[in-house]
C-alpha positions as CSV (number, residue, x, y, z in Angstrom):
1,X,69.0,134.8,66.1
2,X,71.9,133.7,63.8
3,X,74.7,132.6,65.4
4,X,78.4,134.6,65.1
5,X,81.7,133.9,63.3
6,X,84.9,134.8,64.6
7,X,87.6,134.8,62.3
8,X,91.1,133.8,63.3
9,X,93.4,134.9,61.2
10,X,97.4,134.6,60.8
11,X,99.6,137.2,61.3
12,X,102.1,135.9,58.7
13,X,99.7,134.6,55.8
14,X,96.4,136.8,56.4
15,X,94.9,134.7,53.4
16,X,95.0,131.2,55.5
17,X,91.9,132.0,58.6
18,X,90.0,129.6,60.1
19,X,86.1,130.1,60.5
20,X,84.4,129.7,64.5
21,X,81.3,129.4,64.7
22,X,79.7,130.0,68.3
23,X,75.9,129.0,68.9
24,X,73.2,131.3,69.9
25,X,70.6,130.8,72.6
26,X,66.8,131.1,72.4
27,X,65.0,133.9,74.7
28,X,63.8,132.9,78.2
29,X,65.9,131.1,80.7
30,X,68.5,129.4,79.7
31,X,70.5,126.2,80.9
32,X,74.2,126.4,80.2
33,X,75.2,122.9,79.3
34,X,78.6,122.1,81.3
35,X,81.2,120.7,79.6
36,X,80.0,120.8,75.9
37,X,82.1,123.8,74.1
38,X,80.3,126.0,72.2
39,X,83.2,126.9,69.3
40,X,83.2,124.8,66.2
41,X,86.3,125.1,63.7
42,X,87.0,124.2,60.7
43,X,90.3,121.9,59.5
44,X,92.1,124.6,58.0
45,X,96.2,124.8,58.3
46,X,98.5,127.6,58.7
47,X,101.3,126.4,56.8
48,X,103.4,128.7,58.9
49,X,102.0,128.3,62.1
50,X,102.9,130.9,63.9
51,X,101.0,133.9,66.1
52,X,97.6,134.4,65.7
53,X,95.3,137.0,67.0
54,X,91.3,137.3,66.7
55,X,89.6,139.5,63.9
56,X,85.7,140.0,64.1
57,X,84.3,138.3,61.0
58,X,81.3,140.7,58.9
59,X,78.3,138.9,60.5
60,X,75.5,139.9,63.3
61,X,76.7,140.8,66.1
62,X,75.5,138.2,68.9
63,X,72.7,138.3,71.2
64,X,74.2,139.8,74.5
65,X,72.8,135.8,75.7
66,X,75.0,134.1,73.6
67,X,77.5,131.7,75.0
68,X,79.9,133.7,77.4
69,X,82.9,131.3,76.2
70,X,83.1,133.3,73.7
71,X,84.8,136.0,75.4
72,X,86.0,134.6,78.4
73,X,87.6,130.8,77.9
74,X,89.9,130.1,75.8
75,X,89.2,126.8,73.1
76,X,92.6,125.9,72.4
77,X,96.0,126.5,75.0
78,X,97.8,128.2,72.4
79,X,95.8,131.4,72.2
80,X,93.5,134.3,74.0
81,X,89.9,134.1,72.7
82,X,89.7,137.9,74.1
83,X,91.4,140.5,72.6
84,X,93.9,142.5,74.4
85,X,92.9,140.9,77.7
86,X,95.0,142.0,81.1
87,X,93.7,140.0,83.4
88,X,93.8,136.8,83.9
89,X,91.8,134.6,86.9
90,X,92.2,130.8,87.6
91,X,89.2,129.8,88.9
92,X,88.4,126.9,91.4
93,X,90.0,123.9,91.4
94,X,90.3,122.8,87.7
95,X,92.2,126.0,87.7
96,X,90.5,127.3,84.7
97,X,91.8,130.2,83.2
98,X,89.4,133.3,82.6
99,X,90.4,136.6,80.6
100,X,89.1,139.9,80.9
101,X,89.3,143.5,80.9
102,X,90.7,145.5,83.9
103,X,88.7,148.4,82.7
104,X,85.1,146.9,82.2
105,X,85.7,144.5,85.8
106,X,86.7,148.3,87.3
107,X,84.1,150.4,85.5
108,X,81.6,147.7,86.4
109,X,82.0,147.0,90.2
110,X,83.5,148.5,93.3
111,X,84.7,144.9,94.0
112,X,86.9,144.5,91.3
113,X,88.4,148.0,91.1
114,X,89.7,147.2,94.9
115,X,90.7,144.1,93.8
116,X,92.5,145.0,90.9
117,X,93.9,147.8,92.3
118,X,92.2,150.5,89.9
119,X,92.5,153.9,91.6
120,X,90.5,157.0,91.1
121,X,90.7,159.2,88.1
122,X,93.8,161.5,89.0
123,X,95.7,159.4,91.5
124,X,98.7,158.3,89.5
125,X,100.7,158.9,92.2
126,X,98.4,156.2,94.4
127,X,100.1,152.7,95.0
128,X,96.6,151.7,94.0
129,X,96.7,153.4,90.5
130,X,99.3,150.3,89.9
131,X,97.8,147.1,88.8
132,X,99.1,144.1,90.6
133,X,100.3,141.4,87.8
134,X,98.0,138.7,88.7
135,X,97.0,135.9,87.7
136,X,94.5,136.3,90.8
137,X,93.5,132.9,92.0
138,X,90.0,132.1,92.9
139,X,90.3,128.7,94.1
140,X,87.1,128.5,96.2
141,X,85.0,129.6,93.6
142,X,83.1,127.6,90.3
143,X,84.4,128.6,87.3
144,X,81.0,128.8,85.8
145,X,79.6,130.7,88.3
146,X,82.5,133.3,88.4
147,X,81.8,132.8,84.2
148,X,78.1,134.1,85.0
149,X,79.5,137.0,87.1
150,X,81.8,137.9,84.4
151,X,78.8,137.7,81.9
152,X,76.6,140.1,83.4
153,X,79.5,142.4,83.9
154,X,80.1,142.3,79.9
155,X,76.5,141.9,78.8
156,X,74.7,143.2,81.5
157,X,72.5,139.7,81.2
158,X,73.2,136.5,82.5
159,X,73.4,132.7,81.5
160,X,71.4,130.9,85.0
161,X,70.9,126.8,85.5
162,X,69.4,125.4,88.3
163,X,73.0,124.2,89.7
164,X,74.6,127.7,90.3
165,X,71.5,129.9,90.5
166,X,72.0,130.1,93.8
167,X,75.4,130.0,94.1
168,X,75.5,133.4,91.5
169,X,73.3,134.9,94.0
170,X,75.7,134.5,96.5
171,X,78.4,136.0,94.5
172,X,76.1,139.1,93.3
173,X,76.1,139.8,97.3
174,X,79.8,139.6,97.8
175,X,80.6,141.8,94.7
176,X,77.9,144.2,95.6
177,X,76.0,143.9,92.5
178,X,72.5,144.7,93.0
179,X,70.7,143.9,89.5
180,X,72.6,140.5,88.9
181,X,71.1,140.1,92.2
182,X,67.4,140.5,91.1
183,X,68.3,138.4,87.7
184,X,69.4,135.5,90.1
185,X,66.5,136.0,92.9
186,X,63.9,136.1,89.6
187,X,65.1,133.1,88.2
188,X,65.0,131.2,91.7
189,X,61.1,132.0,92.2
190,X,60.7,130.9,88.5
191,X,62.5,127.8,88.5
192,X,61.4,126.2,92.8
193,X,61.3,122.6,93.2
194,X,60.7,120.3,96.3
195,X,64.5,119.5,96.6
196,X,65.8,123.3,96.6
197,X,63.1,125.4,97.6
198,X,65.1,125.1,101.9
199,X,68.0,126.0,100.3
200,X,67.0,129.0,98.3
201,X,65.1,130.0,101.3
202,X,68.2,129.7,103.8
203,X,69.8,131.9,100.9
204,X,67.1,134.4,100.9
205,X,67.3,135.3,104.6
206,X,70.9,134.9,104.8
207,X,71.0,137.9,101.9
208,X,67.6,139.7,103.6
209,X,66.3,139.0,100.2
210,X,62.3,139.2,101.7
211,X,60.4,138.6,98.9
212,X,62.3,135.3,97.9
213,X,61.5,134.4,101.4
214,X,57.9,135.1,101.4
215,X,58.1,133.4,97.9
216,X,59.9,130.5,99.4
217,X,57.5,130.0,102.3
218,X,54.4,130.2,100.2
219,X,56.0,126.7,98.1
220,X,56.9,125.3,101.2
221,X,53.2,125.4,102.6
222,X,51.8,123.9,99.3
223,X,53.7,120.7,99.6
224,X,54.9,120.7,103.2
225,X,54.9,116.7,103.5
226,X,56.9,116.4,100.8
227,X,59.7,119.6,101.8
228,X,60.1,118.1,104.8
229,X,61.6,114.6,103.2
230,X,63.9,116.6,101.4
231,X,67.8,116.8,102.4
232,X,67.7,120.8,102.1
233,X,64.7,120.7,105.0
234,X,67.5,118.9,107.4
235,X,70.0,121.8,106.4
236,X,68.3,124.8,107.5
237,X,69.2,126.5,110.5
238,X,67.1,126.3,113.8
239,X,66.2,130.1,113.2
240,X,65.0,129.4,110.0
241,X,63.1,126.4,110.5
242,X,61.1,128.0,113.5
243,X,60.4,131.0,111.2
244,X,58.5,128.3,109.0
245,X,57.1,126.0,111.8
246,X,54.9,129.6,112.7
247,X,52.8,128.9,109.1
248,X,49.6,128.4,110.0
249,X,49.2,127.2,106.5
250,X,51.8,124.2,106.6
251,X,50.0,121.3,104.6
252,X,51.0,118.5,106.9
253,X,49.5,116.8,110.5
254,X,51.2,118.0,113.6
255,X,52.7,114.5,114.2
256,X,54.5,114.5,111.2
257,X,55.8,118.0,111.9
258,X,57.0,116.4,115.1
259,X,58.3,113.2,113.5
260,X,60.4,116.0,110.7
261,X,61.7,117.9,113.6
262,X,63.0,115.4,115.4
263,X,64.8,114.1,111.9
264,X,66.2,117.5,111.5
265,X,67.7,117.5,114.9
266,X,69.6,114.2,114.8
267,X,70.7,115.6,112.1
268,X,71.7,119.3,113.0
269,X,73.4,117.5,116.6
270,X,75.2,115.1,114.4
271,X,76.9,117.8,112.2
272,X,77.4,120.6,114.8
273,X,78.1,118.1,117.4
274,X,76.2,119.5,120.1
275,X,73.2,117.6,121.7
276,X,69.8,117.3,120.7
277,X,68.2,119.5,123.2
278,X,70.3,122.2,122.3
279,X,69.8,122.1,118.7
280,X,66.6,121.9,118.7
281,X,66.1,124.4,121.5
282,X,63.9,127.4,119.7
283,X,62.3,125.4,116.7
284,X,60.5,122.7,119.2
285,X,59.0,125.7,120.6
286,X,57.2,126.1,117.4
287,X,55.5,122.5,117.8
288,X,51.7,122.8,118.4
289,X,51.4,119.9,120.9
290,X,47.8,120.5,122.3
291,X,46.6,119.6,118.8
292,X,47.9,116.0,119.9
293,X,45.6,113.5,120.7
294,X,46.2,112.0,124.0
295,X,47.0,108.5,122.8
296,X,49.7,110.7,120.2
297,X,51.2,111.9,123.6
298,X,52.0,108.8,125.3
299,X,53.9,108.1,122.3
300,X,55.6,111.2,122.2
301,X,56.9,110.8,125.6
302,X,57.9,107.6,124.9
303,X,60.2,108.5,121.7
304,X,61.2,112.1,123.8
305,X,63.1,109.8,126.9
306,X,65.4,108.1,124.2
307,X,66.5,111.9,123.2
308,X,64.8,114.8,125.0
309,X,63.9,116.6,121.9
310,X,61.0,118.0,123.6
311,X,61.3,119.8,127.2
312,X,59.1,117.9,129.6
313,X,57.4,121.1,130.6
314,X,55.9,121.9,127.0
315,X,54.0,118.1,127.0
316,X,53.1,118.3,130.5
317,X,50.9,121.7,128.8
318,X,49.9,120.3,126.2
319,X,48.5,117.1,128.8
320,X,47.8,120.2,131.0
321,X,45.3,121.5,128.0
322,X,43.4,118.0,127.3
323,X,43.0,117.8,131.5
324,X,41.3,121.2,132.1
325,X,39.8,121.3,128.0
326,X,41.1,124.3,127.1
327,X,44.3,125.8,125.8
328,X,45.0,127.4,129.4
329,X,48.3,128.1,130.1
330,X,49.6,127.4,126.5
331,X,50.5,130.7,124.1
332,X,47.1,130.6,121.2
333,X,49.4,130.0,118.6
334,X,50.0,126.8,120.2
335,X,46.0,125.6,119.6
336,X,45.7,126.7,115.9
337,X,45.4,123.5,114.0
338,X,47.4,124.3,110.6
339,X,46.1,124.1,107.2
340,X,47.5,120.0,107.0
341,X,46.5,119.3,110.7
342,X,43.9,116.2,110.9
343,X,40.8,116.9,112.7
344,X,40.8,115.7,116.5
345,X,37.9,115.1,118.7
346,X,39.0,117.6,121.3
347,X,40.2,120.2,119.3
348,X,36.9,122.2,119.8
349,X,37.8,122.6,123.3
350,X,41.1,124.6,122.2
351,X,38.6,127.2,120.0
352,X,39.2,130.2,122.3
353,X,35.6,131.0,120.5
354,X,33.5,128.4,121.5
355,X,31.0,127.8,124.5
């Protein structure tokens, strides 16, 4: 796709312009690059110098994926790059400055129109039907995620990286729109990786996005050992990491699980500040001690009196299940070795099928 000119022309000598260029982005997903500007100029001079305004140069039109700082950011202080703009945002804490159209951010999204105070067709008489000035500050959000929101709105498409997919997603939810939504939630399941897959997981269920979860828990229990290093694993939340620790399919031993649990507590006491017991309360519920081996349990207990992850009552059934050789007492779910769990010499005995 060829790329577009703008031309910028001067009000007082229409003869003197100066030629941007703005690149153009292939098909498929694409990875804004942060920091690198997209608009090339000439050195041409105005000899006057004074007001300028933008005038679409006779070229292509753009592909509705080319760069969004082409509408929205402004290349040089001293001008709008959008024409007859009206609203202005400064967004996060580089307070970058984004233009745009009350109309379109209305039209577009309920969010917006509240915020901008757009009122219904045929309520001039409505406070609301009067625009507040603005700027509006945005001060907690990224400017190139709000950028991305902003895109879709204009384009109906959207420019997704790895390092604000998720955060998008977020903002889709807040702003109520449902297809940027199911941009961001398809480029999540496209692009997964050890290091975010907890994260976009906590994300789906936070948003009840189901199938990202399903999507989610399916990666997870194709490299479990390897999830469970990751920093995102120690930052889920107890309901969520018991939701996982019910896979049957988890690719890792038992006593590893254990071992990651008890990680993830430390670290869930240390940042909410509440013990480990307490922390930990419904996940270690989810722990399959009668797959244990016996030896395995006298370590447990061992490591479990320096910080009582584990409540004495659930190893005295799983010693309870070695003693009478069977899973009596203990919910089924409990004796299931998983899809990673390492064959054990008394694991027959917990088969509720065998004689």
């Amino acid at each position: 796709m060829a790329g577009c000119a703008f031309q910028r022309t001067c009000l007082t000598h229409p003869a003197c312009s100066i030629q941007i260029a703005v690149r153009s982005h292939q098909q498929g997903p694409l990875h804004a690059s942060a920091g690198k500007s997209p608009w090339v100029k000439t050195k041409r001079h105005c000899p006057a110098g004074m007001g300028t305004q933008l005038v679409p140069a006779r070229v292509p039109c753009p592909s509705p994926r080319a760069s969004r700082a082409l509408a929205f950011q402004a290349p040089h202080p001293s001008w709008s790059p959008l024409s007859h703009s009206d609203v202005t945002f400064v967004v996060g804490q580089e307070q970058q400055k984004v233009f745009a159209h009350r109309c379109v951010l209305a039209c577009r999204c309920q969010a917006f129109q509240g915020m901008l105070g757009q009122g219904p067709a045929g309520s001039e008489d409505s406070p609301s039907s009067i625009p507040p000035p603005g700027p509006f500050i945005l001060g907690n959000v990224q400017p190139e995620v709000f950028l991305a929101v902003i895109e879709f709105l204009y384009t109906n498409s959207v420019t997704l990286n790895s390092h604000i997919a998720l955060e998008v997603l977020t903002s889709s939810v807040e702003y109520g729109l449902q297809d940027l939504c199911k941009l961001c939630v398809k480029f999540i399941k496209d692009t997964l990786s050890v290091e975010q897959v907890c994260e976009a997981l906590q994300a789906a269920v936070t948003y009840g996005q189901a199938d990202l979860q399903q999507h989610c828990l399916a990666f997870i229990e194709g490299c479990t050992a390897a999830v469970v290093r990751t920093q995102g694993f120690h930052e889920l939340s107890d309901v969520v990491l018991a939701w996982v620790l019910r896979s049957d399919r988890l690719a890792v031993d038992e006593l590893d699980l254990v071992q990651a649990v008890r990680e993830w507590a430390h670290v869930s006491s240390a940042v909410l500040e509440r013990p480990v017991p307490e922390v930990a309360a419904l996940p270690v519920r989810e722990l399959r001690l009668p797959l244990l081996a016996p030896s395995e349990l006298v370590t447990l207990e061992s490591h479990n009196q320096r910080d009582l992850l584990i409540p004495v009552e659930s190893i005295a059934a799983a010693w309870r299940s070695h003693a009478l050789r069977k899973g009596s007492g203990v919910p089924s779910r409990l004796c299931r070795p998983r899809r990673g769990t390492r064959p054990r010499d008394h694991h027959r005995h917990l088969d509720p099928h065998a004689k």
